[in-house]
Structure formats: C-alpha cells, structure tokens
PDB file with SEQRES, HELIX, SHEET and CRYST1 records, atoms N, CA, C and O in Angstrom:
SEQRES   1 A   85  UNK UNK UNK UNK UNK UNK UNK UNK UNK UNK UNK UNK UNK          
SEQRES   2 A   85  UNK UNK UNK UNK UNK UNK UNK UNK UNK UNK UNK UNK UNK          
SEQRES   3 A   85  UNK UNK UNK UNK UNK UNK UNK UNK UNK UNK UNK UNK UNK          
SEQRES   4 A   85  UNK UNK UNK UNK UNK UNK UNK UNK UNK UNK UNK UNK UNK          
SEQRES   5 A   85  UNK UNK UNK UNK UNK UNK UNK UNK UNK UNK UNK UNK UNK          
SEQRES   6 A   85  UNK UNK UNK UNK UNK UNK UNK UNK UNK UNK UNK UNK UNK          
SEQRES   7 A   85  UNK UNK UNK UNK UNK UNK UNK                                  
HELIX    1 AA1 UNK A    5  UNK A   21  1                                  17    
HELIX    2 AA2 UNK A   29  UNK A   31  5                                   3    
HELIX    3 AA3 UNK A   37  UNK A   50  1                                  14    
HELIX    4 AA4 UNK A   61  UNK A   67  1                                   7    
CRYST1    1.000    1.000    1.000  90.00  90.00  90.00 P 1           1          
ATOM      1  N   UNK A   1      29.086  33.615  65.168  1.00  0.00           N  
ATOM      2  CA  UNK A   1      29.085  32.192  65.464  1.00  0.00           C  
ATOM      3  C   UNK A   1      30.290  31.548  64.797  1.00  0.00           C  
ATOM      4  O   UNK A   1      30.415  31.626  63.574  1.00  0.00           O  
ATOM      5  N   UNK A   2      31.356  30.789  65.702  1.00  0.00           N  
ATOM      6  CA  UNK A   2      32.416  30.155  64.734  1.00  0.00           C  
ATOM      7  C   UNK A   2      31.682  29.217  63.792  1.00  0.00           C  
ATOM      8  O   UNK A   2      30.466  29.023  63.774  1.00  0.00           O  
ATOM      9  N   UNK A   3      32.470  28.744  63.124  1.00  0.00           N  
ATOM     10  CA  UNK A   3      32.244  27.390  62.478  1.00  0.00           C  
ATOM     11  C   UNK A   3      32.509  26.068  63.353  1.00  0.00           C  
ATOM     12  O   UNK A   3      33.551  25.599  63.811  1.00  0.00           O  
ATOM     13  N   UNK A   4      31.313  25.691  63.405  1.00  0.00           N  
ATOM     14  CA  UNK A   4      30.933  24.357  64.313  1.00  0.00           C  
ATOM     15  C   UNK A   4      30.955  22.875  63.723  1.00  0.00           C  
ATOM     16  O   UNK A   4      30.950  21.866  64.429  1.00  0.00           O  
ATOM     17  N   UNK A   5      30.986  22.888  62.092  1.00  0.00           N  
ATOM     18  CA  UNK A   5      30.699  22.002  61.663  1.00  0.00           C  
ATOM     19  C   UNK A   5      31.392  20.629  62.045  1.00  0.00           C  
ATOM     20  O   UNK A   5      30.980  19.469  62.053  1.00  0.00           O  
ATOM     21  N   UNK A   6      32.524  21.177  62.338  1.00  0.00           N  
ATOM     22  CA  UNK A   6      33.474  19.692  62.924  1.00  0.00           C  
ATOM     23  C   UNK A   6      32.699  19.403  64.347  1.00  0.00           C  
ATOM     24  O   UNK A   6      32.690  18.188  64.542  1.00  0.00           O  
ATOM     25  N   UNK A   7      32.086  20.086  65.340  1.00  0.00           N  
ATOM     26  CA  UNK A   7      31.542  19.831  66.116  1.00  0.00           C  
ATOM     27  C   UNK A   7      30.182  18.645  66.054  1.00  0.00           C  
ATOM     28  O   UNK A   7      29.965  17.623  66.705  1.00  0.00           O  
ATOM     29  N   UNK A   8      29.574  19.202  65.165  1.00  0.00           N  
ATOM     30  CA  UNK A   8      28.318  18.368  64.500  1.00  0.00           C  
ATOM     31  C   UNK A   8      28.544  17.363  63.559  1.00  0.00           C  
ATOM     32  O   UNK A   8      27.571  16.720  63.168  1.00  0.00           O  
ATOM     33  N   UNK A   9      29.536  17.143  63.175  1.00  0.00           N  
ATOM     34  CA  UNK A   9      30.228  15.704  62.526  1.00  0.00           C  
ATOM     35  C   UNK A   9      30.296  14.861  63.399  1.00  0.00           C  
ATOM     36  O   UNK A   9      29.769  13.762  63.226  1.00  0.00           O  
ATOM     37  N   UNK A  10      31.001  15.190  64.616  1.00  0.00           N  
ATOM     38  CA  UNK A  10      31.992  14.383  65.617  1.00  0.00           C  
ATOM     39  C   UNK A  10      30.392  14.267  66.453  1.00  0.00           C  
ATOM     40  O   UNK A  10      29.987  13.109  66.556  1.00  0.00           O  
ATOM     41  N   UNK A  11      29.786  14.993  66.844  1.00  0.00           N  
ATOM     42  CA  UNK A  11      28.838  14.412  67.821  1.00  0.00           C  
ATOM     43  C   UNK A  11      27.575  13.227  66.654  1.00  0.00           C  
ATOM     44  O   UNK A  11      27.050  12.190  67.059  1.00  0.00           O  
ATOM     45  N   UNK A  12      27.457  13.642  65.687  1.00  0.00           N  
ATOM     46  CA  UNK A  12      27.088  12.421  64.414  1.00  0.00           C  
ATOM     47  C   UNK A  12      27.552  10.604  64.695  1.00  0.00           C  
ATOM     48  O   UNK A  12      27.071   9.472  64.748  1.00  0.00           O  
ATOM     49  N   UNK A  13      29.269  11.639  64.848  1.00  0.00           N  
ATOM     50  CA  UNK A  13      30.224  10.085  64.586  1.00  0.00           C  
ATOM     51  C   UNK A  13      29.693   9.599  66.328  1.00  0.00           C  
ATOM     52  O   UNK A  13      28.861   8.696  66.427  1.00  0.00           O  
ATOM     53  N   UNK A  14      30.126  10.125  67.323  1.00  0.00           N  
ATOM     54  CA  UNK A  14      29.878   9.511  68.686  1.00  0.00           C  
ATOM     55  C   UNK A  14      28.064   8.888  68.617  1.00  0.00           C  
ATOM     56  O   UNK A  14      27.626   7.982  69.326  1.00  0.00           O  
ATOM     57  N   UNK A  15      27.403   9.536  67.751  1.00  0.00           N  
ATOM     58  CA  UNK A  15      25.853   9.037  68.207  1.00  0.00           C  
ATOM     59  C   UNK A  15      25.947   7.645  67.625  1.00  0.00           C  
ATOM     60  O   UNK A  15      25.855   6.621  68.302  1.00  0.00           O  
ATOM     61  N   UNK A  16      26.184   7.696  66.009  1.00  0.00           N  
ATOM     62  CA  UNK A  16      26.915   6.254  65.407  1.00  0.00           C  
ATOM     63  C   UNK A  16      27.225   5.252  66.487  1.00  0.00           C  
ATOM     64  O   UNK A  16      26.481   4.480  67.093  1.00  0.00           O  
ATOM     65  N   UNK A  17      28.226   5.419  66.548  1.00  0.00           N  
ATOM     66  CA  UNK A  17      29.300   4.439  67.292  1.00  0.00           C  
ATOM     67  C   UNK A  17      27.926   4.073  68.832  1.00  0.00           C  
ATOM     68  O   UNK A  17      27.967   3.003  69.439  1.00  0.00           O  
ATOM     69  N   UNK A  18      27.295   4.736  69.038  1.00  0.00           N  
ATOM     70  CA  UNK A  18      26.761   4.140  70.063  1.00  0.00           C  
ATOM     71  C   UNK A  18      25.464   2.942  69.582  1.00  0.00           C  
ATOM     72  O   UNK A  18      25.283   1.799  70.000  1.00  0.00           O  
ATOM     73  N   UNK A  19      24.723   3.711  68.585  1.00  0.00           N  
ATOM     74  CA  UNK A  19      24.234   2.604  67.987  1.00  0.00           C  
ATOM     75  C   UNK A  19      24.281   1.380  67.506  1.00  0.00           C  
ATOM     76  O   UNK A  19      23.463   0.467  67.619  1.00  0.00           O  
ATOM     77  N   UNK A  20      25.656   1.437  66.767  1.00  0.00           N  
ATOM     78  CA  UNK A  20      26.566   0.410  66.502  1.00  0.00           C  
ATOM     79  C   UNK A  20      26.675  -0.349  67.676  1.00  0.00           C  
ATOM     80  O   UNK A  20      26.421  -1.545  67.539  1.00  0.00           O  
ATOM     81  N   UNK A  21      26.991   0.043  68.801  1.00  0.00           N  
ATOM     82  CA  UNK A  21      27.538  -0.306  70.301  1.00  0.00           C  
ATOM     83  C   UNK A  21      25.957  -1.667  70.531  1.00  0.00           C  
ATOM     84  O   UNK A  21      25.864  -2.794  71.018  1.00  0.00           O  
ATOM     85  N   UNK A  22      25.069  -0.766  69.907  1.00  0.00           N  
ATOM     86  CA  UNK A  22      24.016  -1.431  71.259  1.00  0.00           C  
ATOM     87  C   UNK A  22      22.934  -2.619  70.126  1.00  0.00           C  
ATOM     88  O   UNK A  22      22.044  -3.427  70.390  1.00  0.00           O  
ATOM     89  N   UNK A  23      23.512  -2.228  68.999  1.00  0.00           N  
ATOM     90  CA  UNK A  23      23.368  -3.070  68.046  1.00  0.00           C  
ATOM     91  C   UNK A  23      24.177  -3.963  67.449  1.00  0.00           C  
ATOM     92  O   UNK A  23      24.456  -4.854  68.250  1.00  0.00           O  
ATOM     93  N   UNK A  24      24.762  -4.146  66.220  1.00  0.00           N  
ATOM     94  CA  UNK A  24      25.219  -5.108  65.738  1.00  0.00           C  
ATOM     95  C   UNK A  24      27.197  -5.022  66.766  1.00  0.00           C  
ATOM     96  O   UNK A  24      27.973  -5.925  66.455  1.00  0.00           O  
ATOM     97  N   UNK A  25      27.467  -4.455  67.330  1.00  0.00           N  
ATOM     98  CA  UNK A  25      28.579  -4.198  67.812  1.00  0.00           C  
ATOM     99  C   UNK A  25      28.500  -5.255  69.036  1.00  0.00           C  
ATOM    100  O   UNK A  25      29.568  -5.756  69.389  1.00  0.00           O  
ATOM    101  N   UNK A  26      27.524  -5.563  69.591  1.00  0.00           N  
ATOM    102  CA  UNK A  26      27.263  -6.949  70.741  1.00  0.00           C  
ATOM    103  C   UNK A  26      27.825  -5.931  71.996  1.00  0.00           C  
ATOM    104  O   UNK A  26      28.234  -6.431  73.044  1.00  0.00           O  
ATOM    105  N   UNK A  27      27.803  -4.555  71.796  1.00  0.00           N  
ATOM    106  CA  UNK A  27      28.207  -3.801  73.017  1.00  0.00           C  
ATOM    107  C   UNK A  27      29.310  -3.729  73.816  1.00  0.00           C  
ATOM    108  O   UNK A  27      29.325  -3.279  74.961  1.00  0.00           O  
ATOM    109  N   UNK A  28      30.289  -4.201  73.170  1.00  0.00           N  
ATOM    110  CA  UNK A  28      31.544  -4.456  72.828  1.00  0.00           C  
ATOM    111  C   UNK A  28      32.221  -2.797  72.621  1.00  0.00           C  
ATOM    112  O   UNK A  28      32.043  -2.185  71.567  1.00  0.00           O  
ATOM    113  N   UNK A  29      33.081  -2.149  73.899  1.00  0.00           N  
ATOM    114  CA  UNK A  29      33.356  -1.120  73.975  1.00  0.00           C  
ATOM    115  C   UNK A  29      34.353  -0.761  73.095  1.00  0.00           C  
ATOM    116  O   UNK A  29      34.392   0.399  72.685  1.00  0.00           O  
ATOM    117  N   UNK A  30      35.213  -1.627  72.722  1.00  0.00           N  
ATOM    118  CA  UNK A  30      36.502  -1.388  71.362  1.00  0.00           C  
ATOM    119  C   UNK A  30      35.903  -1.094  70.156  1.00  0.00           C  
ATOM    120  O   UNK A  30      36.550  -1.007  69.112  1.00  0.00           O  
ATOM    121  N   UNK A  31      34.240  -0.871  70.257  1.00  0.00           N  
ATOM    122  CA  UNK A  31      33.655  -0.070  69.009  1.00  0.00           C  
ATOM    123  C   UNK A  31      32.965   1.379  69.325  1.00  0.00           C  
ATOM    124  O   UNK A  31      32.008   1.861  68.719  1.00  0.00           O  
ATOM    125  N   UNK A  32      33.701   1.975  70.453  1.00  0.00           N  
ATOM    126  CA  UNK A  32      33.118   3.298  70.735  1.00  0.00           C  
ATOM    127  C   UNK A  32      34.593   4.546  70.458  1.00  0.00           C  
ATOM    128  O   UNK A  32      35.641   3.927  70.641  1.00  0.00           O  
ATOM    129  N   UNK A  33      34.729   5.293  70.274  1.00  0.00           N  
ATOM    130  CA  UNK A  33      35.621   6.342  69.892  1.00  0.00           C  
ATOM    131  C   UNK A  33      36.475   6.740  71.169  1.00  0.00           C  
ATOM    132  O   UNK A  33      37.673   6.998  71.290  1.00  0.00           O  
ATOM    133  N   UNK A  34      35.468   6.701  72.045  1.00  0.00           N  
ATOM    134  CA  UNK A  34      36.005   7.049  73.690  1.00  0.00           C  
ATOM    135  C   UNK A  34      36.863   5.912  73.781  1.00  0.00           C  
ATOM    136  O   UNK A  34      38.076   6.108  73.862  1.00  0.00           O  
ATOM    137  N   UNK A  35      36.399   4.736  73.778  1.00  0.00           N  
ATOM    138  CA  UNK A  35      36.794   2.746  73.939  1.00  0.00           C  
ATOM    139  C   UNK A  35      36.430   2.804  74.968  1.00  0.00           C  
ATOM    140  O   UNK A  35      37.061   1.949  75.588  1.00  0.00           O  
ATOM    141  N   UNK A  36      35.335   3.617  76.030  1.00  0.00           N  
ATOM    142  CA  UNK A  36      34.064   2.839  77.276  1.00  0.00           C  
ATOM    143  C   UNK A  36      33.228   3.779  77.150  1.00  0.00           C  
ATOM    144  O   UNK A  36      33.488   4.860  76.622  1.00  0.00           O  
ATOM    145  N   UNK A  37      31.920   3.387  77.723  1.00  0.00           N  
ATOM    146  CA  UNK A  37      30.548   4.056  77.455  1.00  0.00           C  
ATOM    147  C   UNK A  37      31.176   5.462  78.289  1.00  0.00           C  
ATOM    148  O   UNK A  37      31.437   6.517  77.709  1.00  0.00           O  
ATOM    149  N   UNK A  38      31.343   5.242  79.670  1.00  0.00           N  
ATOM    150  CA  UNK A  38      31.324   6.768  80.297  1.00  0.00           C  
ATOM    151  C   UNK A  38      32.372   7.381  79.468  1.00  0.00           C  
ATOM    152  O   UNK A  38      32.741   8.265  80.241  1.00  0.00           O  
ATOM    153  N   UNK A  39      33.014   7.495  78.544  1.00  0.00           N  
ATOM    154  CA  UNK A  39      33.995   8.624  78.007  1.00  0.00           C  
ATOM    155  C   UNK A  39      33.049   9.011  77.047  1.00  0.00           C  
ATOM    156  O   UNK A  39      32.856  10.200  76.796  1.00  0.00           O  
ATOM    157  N   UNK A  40      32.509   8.198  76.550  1.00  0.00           N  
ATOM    158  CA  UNK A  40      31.995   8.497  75.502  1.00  0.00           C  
ATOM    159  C   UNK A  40      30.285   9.263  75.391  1.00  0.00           C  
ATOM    160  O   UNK A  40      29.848   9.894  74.429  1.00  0.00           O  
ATOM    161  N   UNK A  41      29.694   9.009  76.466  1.00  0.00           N  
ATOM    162  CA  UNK A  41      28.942   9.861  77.182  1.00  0.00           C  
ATOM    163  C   UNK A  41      29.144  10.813  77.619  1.00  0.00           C  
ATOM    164  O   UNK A  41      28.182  11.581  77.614  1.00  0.00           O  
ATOM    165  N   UNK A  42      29.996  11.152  78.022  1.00  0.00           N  
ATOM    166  CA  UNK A  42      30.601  12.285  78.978  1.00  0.00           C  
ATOM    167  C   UNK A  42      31.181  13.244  77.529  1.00  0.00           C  
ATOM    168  O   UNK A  42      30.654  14.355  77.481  1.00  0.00           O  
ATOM    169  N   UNK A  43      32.177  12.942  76.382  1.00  0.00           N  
ATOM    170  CA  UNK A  43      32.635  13.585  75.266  1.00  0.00           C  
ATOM    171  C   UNK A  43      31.262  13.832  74.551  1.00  0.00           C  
ATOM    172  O   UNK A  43      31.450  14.935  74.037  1.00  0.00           O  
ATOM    173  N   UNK A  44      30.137  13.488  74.258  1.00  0.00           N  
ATOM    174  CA  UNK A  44      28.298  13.898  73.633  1.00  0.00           C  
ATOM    175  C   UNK A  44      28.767  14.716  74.057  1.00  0.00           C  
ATOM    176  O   UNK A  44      29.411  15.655  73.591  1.00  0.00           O  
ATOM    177  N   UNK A  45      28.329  14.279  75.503  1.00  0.00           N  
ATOM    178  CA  UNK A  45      27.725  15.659  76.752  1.00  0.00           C  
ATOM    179  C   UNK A  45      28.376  17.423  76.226  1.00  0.00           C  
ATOM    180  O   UNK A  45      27.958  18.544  75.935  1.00  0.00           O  
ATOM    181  N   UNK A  46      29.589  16.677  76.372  1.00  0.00           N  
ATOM    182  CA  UNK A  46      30.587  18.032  76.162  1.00  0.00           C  
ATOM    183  C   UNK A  46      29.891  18.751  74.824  1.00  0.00           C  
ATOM    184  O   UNK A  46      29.102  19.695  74.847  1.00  0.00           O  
ATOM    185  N   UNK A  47      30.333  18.140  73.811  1.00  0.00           N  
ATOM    186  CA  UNK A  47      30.326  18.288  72.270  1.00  0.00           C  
ATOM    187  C   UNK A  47      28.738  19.294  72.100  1.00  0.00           C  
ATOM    188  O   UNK A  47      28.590  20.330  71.452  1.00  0.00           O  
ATOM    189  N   UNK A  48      27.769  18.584  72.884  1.00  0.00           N  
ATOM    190  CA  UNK A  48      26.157  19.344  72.843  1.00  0.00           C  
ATOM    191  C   UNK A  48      25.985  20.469  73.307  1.00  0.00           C  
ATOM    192  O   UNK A  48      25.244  21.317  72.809  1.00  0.00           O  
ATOM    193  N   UNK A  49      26.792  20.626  74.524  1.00  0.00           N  
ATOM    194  CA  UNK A  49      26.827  21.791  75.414  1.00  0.00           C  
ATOM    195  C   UNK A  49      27.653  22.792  74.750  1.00  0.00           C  
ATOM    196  O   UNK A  49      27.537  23.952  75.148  1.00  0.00           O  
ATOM    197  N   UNK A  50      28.735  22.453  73.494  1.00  0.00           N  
ATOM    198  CA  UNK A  50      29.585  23.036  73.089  1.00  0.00           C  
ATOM    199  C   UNK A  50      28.643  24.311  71.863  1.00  0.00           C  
ATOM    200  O   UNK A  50      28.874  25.502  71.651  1.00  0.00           O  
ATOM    201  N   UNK A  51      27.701  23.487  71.352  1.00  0.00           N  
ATOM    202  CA  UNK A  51      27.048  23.797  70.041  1.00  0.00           C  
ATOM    203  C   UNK A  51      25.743  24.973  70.390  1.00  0.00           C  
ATOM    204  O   UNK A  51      24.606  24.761  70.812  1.00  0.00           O  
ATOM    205  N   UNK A  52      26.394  26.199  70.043  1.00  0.00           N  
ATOM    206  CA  UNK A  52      24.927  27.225  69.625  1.00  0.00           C  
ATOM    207  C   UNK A  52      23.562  26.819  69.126  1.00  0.00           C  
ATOM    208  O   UNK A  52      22.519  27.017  69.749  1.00  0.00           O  
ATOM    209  N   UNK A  53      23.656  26.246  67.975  1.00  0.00           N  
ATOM    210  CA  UNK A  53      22.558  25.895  67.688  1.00  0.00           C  
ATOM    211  C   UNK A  53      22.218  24.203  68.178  1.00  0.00           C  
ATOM    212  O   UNK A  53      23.210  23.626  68.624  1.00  0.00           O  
ATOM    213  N   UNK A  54      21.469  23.725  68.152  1.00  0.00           N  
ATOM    214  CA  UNK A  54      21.418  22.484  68.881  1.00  0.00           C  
ATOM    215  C   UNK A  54      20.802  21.633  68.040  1.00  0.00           C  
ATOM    216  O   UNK A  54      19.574  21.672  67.978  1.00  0.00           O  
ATOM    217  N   UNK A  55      21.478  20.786  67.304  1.00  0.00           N  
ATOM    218  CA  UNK A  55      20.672  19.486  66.252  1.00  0.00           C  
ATOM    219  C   UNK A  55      19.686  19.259  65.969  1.00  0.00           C  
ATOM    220  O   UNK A  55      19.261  18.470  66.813  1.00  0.00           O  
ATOM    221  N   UNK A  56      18.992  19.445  65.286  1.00  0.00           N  
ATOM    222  CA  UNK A  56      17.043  18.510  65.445  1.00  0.00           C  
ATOM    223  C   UNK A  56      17.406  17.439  65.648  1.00  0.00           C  
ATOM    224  O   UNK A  56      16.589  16.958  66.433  1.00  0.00           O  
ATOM    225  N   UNK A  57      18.434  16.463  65.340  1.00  0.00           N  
ATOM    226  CA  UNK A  57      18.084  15.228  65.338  1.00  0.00           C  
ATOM    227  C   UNK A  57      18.694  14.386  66.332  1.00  0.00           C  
ATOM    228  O   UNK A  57      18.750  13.168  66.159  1.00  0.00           O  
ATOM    229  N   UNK A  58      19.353  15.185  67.807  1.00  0.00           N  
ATOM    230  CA  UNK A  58      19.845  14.612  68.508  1.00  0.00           C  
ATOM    231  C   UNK A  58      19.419  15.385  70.020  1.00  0.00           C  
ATOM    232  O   UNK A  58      20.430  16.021  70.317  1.00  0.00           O  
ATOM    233  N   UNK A  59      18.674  15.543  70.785  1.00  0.00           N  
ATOM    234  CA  UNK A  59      18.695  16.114  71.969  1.00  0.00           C  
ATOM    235  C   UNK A  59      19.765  15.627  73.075  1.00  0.00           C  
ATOM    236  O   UNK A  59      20.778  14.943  72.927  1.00  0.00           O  
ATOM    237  N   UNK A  60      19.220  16.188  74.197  1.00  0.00           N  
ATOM    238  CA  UNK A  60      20.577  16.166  75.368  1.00  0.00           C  
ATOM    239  C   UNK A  60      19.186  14.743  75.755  1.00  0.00           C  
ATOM    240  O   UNK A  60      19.658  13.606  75.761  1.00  0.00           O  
ATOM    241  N   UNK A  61      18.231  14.809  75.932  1.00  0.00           N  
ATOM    242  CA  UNK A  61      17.544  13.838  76.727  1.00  0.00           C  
ATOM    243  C   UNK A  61      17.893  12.616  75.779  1.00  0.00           C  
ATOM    244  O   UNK A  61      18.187  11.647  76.480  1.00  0.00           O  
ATOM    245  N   UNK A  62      17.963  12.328  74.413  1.00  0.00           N  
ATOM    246  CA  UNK A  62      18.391  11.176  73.875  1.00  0.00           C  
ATOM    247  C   UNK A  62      19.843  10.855  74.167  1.00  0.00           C  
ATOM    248  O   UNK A  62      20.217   9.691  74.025  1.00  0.00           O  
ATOM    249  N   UNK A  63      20.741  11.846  74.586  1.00  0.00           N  
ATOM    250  CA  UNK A  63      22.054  11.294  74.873  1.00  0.00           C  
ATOM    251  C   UNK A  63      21.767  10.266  76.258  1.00  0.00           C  
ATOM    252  O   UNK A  63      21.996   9.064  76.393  1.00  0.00           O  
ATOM    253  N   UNK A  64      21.278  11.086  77.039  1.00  0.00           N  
ATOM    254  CA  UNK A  64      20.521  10.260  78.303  1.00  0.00           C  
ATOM    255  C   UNK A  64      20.331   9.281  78.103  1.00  0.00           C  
ATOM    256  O   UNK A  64      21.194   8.443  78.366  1.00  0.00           O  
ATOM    257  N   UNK A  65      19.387   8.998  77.669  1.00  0.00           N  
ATOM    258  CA  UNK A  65      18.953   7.629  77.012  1.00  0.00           C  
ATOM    259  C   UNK A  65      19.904   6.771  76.547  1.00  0.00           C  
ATOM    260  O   UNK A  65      19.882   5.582  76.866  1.00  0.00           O  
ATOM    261  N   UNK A  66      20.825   7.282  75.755  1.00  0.00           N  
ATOM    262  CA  UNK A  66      21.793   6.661  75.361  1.00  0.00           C  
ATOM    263  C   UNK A  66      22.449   6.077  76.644  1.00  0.00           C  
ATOM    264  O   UNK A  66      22.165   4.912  76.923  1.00  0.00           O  
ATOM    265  N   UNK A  67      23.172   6.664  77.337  1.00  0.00           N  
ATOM    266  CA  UNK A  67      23.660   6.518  78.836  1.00  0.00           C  
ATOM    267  C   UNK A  67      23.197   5.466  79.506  1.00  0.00           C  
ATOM    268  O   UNK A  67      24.018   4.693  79.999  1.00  0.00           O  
ATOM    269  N   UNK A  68      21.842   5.234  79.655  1.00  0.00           N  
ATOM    270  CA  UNK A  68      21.085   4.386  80.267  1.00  0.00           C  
ATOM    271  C   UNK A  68      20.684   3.101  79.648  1.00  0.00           C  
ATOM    272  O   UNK A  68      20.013   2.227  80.198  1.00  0.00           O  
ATOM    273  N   UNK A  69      21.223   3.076  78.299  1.00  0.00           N  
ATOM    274  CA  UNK A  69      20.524   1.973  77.926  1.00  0.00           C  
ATOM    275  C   UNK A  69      22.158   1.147  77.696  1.00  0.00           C  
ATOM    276  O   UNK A  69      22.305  -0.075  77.669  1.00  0.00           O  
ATOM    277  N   UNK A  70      23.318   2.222  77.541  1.00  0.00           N  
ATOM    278  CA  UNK A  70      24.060   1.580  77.258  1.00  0.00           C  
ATOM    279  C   UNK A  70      24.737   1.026  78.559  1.00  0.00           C  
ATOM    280  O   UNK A  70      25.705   0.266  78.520  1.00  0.00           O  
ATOM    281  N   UNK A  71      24.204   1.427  79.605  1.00  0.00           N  
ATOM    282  CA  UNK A  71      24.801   1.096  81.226  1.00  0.00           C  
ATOM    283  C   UNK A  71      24.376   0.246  81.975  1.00  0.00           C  
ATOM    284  O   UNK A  71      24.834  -0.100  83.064  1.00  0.00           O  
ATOM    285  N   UNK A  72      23.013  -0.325  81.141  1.00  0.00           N  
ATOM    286  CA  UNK A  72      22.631  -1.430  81.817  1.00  0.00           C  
ATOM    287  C   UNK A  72      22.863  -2.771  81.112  1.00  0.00           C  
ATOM    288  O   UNK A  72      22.696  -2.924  79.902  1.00  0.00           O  
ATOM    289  N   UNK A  73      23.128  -3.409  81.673  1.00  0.00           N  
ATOM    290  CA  UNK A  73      23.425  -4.804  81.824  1.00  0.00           C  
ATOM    291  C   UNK A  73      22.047  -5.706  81.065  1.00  0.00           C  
ATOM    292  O   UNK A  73      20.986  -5.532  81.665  1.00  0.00           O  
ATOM    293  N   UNK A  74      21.999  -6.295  80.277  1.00  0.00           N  
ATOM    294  CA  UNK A  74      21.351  -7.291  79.656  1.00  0.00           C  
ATOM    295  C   UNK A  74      21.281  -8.493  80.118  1.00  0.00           C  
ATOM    296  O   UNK A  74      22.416  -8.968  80.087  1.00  0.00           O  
ATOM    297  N   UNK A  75      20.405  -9.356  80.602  1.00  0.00           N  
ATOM    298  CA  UNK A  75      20.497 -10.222  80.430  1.00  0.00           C  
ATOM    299  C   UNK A  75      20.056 -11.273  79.880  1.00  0.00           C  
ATOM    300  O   UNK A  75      19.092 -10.946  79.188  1.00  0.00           O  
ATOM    301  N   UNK A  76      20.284 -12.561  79.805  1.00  0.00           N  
ATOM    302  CA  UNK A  76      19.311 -13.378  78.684  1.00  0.00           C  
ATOM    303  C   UNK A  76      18.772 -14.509  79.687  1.00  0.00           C  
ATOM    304  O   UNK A  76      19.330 -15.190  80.548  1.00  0.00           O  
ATOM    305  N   UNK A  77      17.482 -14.425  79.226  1.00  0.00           N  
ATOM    306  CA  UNK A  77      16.874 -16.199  79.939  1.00  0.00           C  
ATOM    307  C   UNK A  77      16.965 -17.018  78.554  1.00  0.00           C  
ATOM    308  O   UNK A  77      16.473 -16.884  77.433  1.00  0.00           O  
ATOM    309  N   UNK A  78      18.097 -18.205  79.367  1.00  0.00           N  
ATOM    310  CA  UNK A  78      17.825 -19.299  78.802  1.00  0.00           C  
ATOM    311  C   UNK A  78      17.275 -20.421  79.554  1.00  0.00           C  
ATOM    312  O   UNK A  78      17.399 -20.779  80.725  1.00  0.00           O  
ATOM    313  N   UNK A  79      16.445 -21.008  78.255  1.00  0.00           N  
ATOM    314  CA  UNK A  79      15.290 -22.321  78.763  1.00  0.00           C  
ATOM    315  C   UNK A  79      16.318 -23.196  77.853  1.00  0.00           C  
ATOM    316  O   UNK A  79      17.034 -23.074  76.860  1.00  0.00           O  
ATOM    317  N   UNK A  80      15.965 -24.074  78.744  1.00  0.00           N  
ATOM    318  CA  UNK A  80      16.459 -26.263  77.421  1.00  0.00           C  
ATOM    319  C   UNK A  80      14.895 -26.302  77.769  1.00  0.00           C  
ATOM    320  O   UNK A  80      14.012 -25.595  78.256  1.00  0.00           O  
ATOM    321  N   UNK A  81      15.122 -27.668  77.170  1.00  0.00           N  
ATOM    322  CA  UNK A  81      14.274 -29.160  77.106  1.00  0.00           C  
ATOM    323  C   UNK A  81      15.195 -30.147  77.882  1.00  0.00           C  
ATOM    324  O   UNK A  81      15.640 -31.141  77.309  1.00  0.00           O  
ATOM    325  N   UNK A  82      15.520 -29.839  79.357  1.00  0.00           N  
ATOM    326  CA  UNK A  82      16.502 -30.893  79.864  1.00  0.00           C  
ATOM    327  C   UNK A  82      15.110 -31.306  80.485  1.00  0.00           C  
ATOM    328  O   UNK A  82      14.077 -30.670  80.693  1.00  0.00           O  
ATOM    329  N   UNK A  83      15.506 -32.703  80.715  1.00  0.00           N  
ATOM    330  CA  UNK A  83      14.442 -33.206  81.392  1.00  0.00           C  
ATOM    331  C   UNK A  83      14.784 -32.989  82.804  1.00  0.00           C  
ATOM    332  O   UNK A  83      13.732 -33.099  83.433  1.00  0.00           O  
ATOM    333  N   UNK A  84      15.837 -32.712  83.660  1.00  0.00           N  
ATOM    334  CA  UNK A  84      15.495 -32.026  84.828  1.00  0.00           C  
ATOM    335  C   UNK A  84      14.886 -31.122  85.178  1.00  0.00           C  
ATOM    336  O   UNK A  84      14.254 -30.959  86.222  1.00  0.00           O  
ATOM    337  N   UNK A  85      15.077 -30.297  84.093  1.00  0.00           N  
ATOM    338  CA  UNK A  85      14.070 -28.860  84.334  1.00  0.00           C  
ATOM    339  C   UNK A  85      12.912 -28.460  84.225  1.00  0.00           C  
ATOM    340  O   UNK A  85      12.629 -27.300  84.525  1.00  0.00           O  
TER     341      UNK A  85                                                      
END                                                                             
C-alpha cells in the first residue's frame, strides 16, 4: 500500500471547506479549494475512489449529500408587517 496520507489530509481539507461553504461561509464559492461546488465534488469523488482503505468518517454517500445540499438553491421567506400585506 503506498503512503496515502496526503490523500486523507486533502480529502479532510475538501470535506472542511464544504462545511465552511454551507455554514458560516454564506456558500460563497471563493471559500472552496476547487472555487465552485462541481470541482470540488468531482476532486472528493476522485480523492475517495483514490484511497484503499476508506475513512470511517467520511463515506462516498456523505460526499453525495454534500453535492446535493450544496446544489440546491436556498431560499428565504420573507414576511413585514406592511399593512398591504
């Protein structure tokens, strides 16, 4: 088995950066490593498929997830107190 460890750093740092992304980052892609969700989805992807042994703490179905949550669109309801409304 080579040494993978830079492999399992870097897929660490990409899981980060997505969290960051979908949290305090306001989802704001100039805080992802790729700088847009699909590179940076697509570089996981790679990085997981790359690794013999496979993380406990990251599956391929949570990258998914990742994918999907970071691809959809948010939106917000806003209410006033206008009196037209």
């Amino acid at each position: 088995m080579a040494d993978q460890r830079f492999t399992y750093m870097m897929l660490g740092r990409l899981q980060s950066d997505c969290d960051y992304f979908l949290g305090f980052g306001n989802r704001a892609e100039k805080h992802l490593w790729a700088g847009n969700v699909v590179g940076q989805i697509k570089e996981m992807k790679k990085l997981y498929n790359e690794l013999e042994i496979k993380p406990e703490w990251l599956t391929l179905e949570q990258i998914n997830d990742y994918e999907k949550e970071m691809t959809t669109q948010r939106t917000l309801a806003i209410t006033t107190n206008h009196p037209m409304s």
